[in-house]
Residue frames as a rotation matrix with the C-alpha (Angstrom) as fourth column:
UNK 1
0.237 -0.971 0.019 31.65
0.635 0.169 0.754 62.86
-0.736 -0.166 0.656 -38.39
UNK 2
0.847 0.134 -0.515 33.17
-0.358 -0.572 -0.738 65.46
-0.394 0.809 -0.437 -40.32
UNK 3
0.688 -0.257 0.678 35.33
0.585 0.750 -0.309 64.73
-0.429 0.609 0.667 -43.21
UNK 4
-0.027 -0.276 -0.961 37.70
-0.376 -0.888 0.266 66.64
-0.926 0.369 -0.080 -45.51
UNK 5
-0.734 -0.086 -0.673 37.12
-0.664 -0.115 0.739 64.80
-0.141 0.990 0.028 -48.67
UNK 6
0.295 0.945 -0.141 34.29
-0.953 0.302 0.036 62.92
0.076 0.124 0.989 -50.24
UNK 7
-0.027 -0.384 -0.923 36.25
-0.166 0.912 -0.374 59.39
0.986 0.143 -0.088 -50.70
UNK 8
-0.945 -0.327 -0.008 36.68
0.021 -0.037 -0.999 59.43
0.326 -0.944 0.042 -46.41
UNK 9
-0.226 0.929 0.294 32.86
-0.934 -0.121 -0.337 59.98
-0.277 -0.350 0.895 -46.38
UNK 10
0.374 0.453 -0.809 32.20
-0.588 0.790 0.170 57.28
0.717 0.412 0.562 -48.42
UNK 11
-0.081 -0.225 -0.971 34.23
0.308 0.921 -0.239 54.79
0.948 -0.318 -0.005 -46.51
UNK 12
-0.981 0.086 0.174 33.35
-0.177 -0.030 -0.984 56.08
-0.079 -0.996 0.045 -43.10
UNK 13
0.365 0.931 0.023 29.14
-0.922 0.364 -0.130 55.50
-0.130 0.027 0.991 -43.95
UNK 14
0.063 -0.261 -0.963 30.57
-0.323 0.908 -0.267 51.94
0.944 0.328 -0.027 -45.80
UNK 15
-0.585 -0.363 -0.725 32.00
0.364 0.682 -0.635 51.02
0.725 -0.635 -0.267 -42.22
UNK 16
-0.390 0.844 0.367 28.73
-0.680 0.006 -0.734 52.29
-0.621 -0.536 0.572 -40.19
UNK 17
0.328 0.681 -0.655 26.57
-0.916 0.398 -0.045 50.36
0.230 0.615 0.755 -42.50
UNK 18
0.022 -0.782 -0.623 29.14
-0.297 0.590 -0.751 47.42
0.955 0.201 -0.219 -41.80
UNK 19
0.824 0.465 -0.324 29.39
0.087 0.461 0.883 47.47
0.560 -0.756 0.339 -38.75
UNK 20
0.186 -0.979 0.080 33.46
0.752 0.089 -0.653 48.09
0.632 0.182 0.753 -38.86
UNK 21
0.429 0.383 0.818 32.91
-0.144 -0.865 0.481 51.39
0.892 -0.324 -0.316 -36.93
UNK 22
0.959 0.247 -0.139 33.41
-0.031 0.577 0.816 48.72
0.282 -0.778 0.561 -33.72
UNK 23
0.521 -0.816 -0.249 36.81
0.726 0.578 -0.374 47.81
0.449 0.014 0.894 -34.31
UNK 24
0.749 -0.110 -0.653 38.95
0.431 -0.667 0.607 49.61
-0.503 -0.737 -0.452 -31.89
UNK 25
-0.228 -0.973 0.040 41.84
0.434 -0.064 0.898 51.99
-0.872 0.222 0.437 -33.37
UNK 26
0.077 0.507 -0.858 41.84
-0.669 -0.612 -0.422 53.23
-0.739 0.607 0.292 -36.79
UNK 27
0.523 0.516 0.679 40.44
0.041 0.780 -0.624 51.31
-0.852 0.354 0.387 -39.55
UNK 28
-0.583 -0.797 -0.157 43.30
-0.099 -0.122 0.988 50.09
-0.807 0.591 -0.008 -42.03
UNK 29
-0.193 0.281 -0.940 41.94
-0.772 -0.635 -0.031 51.02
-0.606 0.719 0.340 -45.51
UNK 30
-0.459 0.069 -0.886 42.49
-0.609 0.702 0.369 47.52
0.647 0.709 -0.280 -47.06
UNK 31
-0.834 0.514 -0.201 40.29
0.529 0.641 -0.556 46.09
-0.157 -0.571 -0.806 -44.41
UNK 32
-0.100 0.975 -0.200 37.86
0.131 -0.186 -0.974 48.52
-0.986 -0.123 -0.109 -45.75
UNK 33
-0.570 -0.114 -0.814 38.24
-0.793 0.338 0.507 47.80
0.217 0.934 -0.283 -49.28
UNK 34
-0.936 -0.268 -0.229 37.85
-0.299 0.947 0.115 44.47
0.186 0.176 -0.967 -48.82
UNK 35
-0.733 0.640 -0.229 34.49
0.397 0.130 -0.909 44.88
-0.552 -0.757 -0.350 -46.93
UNK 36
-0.309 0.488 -0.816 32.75
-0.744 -0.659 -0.112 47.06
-0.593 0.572 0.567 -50.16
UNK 37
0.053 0.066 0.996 31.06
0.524 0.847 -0.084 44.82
-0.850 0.527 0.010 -52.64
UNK 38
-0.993 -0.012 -0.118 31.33
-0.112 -0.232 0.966 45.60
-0.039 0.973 0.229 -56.63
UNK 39
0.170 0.668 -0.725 28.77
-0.705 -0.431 -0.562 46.65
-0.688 0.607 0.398 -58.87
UNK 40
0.103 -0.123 0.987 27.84
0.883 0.467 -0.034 43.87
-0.457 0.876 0.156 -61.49
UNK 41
0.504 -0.199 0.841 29.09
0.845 -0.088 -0.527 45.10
0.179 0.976 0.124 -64.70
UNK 42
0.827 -0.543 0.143 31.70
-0.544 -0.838 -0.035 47.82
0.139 -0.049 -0.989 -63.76
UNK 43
0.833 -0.414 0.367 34.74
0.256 0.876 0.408 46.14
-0.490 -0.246 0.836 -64.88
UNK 44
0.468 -0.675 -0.570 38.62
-0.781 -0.618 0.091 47.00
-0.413 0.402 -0.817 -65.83
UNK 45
0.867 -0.420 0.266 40.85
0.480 0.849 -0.223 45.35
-0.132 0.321 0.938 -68.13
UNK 46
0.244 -0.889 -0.388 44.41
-0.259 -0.446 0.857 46.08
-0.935 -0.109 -0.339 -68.49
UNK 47
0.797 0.334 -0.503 45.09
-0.422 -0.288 -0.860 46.53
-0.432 0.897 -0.089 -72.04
UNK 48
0.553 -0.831 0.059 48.86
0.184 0.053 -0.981 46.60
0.813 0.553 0.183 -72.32
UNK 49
0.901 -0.396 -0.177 52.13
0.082 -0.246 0.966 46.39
-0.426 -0.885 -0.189 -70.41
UNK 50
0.753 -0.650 0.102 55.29
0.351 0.266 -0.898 47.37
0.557 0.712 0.428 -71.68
UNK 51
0.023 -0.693 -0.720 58.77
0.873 -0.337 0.352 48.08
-0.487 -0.637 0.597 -70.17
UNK 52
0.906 -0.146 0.397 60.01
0.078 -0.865 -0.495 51.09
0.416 0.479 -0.773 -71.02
UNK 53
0.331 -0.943 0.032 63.66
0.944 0.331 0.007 50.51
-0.017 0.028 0.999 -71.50
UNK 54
-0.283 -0.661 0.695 65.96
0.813 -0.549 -0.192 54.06
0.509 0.511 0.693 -71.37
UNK 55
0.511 0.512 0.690 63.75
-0.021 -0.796 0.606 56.05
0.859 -0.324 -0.396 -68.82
UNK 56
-0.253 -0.660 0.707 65.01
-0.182 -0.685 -0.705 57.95
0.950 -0.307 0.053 -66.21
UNK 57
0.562 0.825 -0.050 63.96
0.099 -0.007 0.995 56.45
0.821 -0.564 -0.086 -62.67
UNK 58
0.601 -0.427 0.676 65.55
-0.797 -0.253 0.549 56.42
-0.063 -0.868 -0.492 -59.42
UNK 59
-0.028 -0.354 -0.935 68.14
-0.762 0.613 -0.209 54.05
0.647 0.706 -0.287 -59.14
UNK 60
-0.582 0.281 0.763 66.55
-0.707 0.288 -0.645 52.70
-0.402 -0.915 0.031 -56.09
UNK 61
0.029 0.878 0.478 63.81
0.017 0.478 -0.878 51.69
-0.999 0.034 -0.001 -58.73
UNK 62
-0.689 -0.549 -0.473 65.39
-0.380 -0.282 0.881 51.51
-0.617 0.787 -0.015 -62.28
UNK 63
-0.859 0.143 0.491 62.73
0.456 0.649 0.609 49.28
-0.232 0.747 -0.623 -63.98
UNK 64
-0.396 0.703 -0.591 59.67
-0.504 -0.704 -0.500 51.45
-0.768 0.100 0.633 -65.44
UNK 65
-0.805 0.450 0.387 56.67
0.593 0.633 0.497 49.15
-0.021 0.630 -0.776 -66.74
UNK 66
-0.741 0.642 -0.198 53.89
-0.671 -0.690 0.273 51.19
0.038 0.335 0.942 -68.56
UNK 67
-0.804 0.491 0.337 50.44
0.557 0.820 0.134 49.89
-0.210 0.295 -0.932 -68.57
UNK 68
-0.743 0.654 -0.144 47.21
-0.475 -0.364 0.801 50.65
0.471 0.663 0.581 -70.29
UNK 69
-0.923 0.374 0.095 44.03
0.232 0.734 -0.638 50.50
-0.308 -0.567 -0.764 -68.66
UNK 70
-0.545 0.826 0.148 39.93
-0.190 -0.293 0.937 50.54
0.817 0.482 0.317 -69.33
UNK 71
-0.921 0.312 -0.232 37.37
0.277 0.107 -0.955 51.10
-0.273 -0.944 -0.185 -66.82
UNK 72
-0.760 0.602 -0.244 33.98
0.038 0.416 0.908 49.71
0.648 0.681 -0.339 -68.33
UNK 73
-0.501 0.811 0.302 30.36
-0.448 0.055 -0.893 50.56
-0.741 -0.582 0.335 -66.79
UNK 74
-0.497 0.778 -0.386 27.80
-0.185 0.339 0.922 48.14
0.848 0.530 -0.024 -68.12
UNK 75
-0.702 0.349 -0.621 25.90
0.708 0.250 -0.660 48.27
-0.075 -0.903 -0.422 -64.68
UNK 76
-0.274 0.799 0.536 23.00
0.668 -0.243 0.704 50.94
0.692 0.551 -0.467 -64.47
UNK 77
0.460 -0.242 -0.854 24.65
0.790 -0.329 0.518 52.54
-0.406 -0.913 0.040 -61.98
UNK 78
0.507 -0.656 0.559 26.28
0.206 -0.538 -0.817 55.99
0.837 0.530 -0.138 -62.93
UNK 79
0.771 -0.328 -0.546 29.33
0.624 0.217 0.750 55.85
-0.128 -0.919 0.373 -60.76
UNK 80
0.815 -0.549 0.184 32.64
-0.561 -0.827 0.020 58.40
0.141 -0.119 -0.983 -59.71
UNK 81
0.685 -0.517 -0.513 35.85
0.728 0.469 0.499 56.78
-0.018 -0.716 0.698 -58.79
UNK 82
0.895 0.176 0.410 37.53
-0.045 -0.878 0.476 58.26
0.444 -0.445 -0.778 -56.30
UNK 83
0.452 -0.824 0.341 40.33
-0.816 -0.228 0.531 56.77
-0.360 -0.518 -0.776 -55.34
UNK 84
0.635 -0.474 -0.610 42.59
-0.337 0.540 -0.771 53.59
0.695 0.695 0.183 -56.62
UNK 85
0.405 -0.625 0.668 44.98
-0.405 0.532 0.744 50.79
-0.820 -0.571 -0.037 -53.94
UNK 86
0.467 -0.658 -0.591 47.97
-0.563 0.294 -0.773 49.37
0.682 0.693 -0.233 -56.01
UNK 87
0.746 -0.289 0.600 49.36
-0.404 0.520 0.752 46.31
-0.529 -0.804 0.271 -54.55
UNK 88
0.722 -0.227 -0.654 52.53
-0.619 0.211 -0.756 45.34
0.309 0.951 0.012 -56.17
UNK 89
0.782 -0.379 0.495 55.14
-0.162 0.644 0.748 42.38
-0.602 -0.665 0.442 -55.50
UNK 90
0.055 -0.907 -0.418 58.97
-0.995 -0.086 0.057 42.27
-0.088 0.412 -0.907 -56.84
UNK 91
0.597 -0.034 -0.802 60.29
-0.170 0.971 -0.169 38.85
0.784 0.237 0.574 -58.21
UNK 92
-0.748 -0.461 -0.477 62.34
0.064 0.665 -0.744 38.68
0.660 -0.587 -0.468 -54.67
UNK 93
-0.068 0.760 -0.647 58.33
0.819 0.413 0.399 38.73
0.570 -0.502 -0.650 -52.66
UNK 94
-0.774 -0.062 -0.630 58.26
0.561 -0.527 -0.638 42.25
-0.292 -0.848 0.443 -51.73
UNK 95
0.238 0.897 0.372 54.96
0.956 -0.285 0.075 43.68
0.173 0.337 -0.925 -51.38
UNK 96
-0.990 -0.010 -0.139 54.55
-0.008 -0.992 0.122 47.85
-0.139 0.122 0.983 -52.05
UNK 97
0.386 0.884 0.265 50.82
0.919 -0.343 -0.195 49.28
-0.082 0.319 -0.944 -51.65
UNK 98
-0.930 -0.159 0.330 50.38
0.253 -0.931 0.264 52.25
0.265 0.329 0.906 -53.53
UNK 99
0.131 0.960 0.249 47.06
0.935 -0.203 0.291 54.15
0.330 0.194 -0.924 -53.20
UNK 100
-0.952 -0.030 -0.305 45.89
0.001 -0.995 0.095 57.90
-0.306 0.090 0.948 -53.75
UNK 101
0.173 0.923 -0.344 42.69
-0.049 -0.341 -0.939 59.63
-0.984 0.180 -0.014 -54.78
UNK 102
0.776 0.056 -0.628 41.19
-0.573 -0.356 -0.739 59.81
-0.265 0.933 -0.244 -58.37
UNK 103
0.375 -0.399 0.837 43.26
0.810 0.580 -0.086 58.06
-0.451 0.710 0.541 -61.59
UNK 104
-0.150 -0.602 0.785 45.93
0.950 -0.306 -0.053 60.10
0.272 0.738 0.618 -63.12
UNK 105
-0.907 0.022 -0.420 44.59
0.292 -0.687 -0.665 63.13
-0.304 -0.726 0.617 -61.18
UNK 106
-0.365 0.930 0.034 40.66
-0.474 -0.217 0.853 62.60
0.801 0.296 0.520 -62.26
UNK 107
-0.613 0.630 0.477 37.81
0.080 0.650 -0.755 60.84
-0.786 -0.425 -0.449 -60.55
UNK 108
-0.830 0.378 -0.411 35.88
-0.514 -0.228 0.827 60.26
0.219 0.897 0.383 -64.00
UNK 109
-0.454 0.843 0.290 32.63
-0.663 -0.102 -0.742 60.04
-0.596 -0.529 0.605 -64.15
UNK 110
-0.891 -0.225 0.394 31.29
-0.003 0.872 0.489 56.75
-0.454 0.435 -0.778 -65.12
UNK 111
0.054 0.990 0.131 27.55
-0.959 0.088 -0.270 57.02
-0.279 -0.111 0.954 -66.60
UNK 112
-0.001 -0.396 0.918 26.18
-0.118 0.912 0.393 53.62
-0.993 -0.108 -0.047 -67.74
UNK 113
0.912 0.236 0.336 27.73
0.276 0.252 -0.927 52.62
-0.304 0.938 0.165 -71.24
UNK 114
0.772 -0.591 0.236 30.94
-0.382 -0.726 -0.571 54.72
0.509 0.351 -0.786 -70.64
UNK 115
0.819 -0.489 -0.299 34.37
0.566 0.772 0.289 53.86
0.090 -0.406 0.909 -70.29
UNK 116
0.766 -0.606 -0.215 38.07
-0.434 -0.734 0.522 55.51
-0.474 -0.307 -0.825 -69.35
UNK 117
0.578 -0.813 -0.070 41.31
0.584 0.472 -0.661 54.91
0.570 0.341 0.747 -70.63
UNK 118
0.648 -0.759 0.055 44.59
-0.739 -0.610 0.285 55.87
-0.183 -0.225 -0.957 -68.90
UNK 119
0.646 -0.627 -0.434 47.71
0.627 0.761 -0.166 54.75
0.435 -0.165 0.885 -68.61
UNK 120
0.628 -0.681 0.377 50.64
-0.695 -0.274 0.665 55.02
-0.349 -0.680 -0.645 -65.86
UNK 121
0.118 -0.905 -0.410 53.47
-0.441 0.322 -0.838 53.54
0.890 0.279 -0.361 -64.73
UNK 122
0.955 0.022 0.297 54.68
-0.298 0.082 0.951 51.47
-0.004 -0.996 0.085 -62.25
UNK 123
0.064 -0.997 -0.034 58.70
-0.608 -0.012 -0.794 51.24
0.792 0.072 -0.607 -60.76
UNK 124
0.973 0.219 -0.070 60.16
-0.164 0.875 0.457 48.34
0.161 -0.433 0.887 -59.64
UNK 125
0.579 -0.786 0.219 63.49
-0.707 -0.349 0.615 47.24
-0.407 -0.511 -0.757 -58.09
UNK 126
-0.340 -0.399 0.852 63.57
0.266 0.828 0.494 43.89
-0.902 0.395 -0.175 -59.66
UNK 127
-0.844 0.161 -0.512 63.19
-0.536 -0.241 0.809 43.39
0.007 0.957 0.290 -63.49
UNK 128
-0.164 0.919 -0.358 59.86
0.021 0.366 0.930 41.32
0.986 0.144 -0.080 -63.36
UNK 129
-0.967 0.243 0.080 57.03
-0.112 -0.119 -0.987 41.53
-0.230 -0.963 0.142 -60.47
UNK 130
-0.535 0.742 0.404 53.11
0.635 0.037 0.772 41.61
0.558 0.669 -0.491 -60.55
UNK 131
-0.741 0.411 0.531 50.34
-0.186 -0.886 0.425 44.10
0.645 0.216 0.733 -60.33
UNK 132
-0.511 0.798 -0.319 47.40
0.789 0.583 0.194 43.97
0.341 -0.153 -0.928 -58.77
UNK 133
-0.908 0.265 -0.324 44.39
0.073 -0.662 -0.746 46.49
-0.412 -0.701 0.582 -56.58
UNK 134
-0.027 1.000 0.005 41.06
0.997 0.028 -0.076 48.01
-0.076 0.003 -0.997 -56.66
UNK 135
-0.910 0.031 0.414 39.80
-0.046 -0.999 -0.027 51.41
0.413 -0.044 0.910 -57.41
UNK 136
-0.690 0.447 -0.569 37.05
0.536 -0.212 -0.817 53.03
-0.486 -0.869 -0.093 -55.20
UNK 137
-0.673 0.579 0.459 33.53
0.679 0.238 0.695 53.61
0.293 0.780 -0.553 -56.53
UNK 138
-0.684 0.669 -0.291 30.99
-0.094 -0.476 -0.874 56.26
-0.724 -0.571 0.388 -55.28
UNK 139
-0.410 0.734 0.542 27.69
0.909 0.280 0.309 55.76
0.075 0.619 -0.782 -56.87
UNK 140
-0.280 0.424 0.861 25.24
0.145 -0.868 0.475 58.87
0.949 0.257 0.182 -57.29
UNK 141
0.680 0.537 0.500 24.07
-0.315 -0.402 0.860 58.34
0.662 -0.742 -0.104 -53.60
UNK 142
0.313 -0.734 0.603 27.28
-0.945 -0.307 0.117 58.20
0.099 -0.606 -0.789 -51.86
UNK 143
0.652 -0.297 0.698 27.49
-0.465 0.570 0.677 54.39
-0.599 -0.766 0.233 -51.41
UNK 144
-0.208 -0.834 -0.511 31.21
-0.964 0.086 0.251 53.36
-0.165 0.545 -0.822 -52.20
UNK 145
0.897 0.287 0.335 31.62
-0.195 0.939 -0.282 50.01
-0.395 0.188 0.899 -53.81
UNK 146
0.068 -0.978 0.197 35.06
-0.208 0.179 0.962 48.39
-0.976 -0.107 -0.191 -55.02
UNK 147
0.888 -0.342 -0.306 36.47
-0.158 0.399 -0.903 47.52
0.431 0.851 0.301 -59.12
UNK 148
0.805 -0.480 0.348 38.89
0.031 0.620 0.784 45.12
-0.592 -0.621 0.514 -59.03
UNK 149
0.516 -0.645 -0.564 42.16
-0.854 -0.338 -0.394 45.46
0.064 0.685 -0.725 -61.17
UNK 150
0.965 -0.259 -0.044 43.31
0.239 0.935 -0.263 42.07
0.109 0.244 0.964 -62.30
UNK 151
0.227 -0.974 -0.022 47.04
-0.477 -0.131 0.869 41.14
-0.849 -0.186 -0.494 -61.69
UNK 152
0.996 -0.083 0.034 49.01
0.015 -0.216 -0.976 41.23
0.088 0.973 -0.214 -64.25
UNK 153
0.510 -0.804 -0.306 53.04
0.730 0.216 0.649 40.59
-0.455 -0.554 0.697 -64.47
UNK 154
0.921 -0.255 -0.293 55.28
-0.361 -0.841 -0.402 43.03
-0.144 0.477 -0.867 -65.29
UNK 155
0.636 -0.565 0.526 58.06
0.604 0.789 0.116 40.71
-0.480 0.243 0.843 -67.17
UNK 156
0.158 -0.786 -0.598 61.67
-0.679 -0.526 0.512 42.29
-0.717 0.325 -0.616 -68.28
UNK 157
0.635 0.089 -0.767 62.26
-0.764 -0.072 -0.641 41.85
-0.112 0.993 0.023 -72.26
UNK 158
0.198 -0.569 0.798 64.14
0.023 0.817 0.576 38.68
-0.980 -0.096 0.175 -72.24
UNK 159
0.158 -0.368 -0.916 66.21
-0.932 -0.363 -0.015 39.45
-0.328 0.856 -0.400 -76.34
């Protein structure tokens, strides 16, 4: 099968290897997530969350919560990630998946012992909601593997 980006290789071998291949139609992405296993010791914490009170957003989506993240290899695996699923829910139960290639516009290389920092943003219609997703792994021989991203609320300043 040809591809146009590595991440699409990875999860098309993942779902031969699997067995997913079968399923008729095309294969929704969070049904191949879900189907990758994790790497002991390649783990993210979310540092910080803060509104960010006075920024310009759409007014479709006026609330703008920063967060801080870390993306920890203690596995013995030196790994790429390649892409990143954002699942987020508003305080009136709407869900919003985000997902794109690469973090902030990297795919950082993970060796083991090394960690990332970024931080983004996510916009929300309601003043509190919560976080949640996985970022896509590629190890050194192509096979993808998932890092979960704890959920986390995103809670308007209450004075």
């Amino acid at each position: 099968m040809e591809t146009s980006n590595g991440m699409e290789k990875a999860l098309y071998f993942s779902c031969r290897l699997r067995g997913l291949w079968r399923i008729p139609g095309p294969i929704p992405r969070l049904l191949i997530m879900a189907a990758l296993k994790e790497i002991k010791g390649l783990t993210v914490t979310v540092d910080h969350v803060a509104y960010q009170a006075g920024i310009y957003t759409n007014p479709e989506k006026p609330h703008c919560y920063a967060y801080y993240i870390t993306i920890r290899n203690h596995s013995l695996k030196t790994v790429t990630i390649r892409a990143r699923k954002w699942v987020l829910r508003n305080s009136r139960g709407d869900v919003h998946a985000v997902e794109g290639e690469g973090i902030v516009g990297k795919c950082p290389l993970l060796h083991p012992g090394d960690s990332f920092n970024y931080n983004s943003f996510h916009l929300l219609e309601t003043e509190d909601g919560v976080a949640e997703g996985s970022y896509l792994a590629v190890d050194a021989h192509g096979e993808p593997s998932i890092v979960r991203i704890p959920r986390f609320e995103l809670r308007f300043p209450v004075d």
